[in-house]
C-alpha positions in Angstrom: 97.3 -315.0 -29.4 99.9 -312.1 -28.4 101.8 -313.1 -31.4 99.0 -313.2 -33.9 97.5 -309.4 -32.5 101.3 -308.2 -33.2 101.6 -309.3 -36.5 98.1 -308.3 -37.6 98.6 -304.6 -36.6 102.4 -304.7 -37.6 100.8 -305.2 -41.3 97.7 -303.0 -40.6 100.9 -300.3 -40.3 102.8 -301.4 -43.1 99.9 -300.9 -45.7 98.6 -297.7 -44.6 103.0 -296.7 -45.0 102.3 -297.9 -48.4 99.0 -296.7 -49.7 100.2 -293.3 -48.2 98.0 -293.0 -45.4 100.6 -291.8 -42.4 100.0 -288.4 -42.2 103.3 -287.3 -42.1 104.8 -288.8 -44.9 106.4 -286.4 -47.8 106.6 -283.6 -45.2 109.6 -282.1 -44.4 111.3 -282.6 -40.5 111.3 -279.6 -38.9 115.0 -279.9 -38.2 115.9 -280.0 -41.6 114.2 -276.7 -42.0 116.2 -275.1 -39.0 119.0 -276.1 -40.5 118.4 -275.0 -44.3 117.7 -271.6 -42.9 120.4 -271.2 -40.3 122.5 -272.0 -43.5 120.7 -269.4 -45.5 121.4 -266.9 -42.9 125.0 -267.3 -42.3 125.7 -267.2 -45.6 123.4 -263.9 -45.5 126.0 -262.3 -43.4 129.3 -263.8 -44.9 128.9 -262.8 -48.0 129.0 -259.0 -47.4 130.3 -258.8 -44.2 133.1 -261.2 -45.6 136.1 -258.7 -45.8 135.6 -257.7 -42.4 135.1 -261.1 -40.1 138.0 -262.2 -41.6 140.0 -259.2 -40.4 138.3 -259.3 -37.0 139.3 -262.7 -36.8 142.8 -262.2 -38.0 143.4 -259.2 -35.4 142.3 -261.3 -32.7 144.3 -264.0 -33.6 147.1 -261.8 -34.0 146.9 -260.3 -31.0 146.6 -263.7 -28.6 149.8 -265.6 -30.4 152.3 -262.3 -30.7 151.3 -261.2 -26.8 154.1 -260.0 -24.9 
């Protein structure tokens, strides 16, 4: 009986997937839109600010490796 309940609602699922009635199908993780816009805002501040991380970056490395 167990068996026959799990299968019944295990296809119950399946064709509401299919006939596209799970709410949350087609909409977009909200990870993935964390991640699209942290993207979007580091390259935001790379690309003018470009000149100047990289000689922040190399002064700091500079100064750890030639310390006296």
């Amino acid at each position: 009986m167990r068996a026959y309940a799990f299968v019944t609602s295990a296809l119950a699922a399946l064709t509401a997937r299919v006939r596209g009635e799970d709410p949350e199908r087609g909409d977009v993780p909200g990870w993935v839109m964390i991640t699209v816009m942290t993207a979007a805002l580091v390259l935001a501040i790379l690309i003018p600010f470009r000149a100047a991380i990289l000689d922040a970056v190399t002064a700091a490395l500079a100064s750890v490796t030639n310390a006296p």
